[in-house]
C-alpha positions in Angstrom: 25.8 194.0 10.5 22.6 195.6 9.1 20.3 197.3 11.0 17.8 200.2 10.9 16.5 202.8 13.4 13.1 202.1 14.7 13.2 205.0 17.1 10.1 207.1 17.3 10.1 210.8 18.0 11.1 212.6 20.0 14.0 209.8 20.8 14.5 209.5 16.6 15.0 213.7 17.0 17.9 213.1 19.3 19.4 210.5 17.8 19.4 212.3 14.2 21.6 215.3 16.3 23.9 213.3 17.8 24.6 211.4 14.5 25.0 214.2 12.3 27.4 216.2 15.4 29.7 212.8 15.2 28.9 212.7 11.1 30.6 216.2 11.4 33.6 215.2 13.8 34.2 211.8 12.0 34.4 213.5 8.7 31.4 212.1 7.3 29.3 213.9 4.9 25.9 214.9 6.2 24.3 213.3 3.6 25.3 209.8 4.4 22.5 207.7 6.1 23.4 206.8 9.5 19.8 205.3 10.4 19.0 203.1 7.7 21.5 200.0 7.0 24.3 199.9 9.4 22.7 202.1 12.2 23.9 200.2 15.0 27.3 200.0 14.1 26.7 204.2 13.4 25.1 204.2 17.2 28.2 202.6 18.2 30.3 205.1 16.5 27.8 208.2 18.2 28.3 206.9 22.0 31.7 206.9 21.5 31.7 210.6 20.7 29.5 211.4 23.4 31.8 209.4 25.8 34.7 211.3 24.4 33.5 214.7 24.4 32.5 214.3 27.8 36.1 213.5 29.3 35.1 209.4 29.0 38.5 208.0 27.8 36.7 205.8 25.8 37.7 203.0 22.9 35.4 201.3 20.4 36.2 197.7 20.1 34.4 196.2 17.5 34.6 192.4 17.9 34.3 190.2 14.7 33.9 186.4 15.4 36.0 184.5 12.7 34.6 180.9 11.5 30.9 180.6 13.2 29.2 178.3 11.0 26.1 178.6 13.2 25.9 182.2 11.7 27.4 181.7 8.3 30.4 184.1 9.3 33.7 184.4 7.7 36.6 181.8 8.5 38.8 184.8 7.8 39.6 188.9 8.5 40.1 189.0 4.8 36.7 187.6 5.1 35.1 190.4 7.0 36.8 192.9 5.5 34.1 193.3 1.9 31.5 193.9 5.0 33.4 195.8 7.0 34.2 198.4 3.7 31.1 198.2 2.4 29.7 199.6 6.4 32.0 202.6 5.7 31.3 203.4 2.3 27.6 203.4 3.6 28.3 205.6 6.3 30.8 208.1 5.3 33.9 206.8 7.7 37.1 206.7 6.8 39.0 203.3 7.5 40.8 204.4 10.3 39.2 206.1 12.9 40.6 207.6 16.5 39.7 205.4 19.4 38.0 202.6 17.6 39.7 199.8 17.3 38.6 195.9 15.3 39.6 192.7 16.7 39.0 188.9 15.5 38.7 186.3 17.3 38.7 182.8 16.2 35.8 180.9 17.7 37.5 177.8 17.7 40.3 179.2 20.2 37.2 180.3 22.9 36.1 178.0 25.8 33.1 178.0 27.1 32.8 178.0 31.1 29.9 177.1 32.9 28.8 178.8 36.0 27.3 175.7 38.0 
């Protein structure tokens, strides 16, 4: 889940607007750093806004694999849920936000399908 903005300007201009208009709609304090530790899941958060202030009826699904030993993830939504806190507190959010929903999926319940 961590990532960092390595936008130059002028993109890293616009994308410091955009976050701090959603920081201000999402209730998050302006303060909070949206480009430095969880900015992707934050750049997540921003298109949605854009979408939705545009007339997009958009959702956010944010997908969490559970029990990916190839990645180390967690077996568990309990599991997921110290990152998935600790990605809010960073950020400002409040745990439930408008359109933006989180699912987990079980890895061991997907199939994989070849196209031959």
């Amino acid at each position: 889940m961590a990532s960092t903005c390595k936008a130059g300007s002028p993109s890293r201009k616009k994308i410091v607007a955009a976050c701090n208009e959603t920081k201000h709609v999402v209730g998050a304090g302006l303060h909070t750093d949206w480009l430095h530790g969880y900015y992707q899941y934050a750049n997540r958060i921003a298109h949605l806004h854009f979408l939705r202030k545009h007339q997009v009826e958009a959702w956010l699904v944010f997908l969490y694999f559970l029990g990916d030993k190839d990645m180390n993830g967690p077996d568990s939504e309990a599991g997921w849920e110290p990152h998935i806190e600790a990605a809010h507190r960073h950020l400002g959010l409040k745990n439930h936000m408008q359109w933006v929903v989180s699912l987990f999926q079980p890895i061991a319940d997907l199939r994989v399908r070849r196209l031959d």
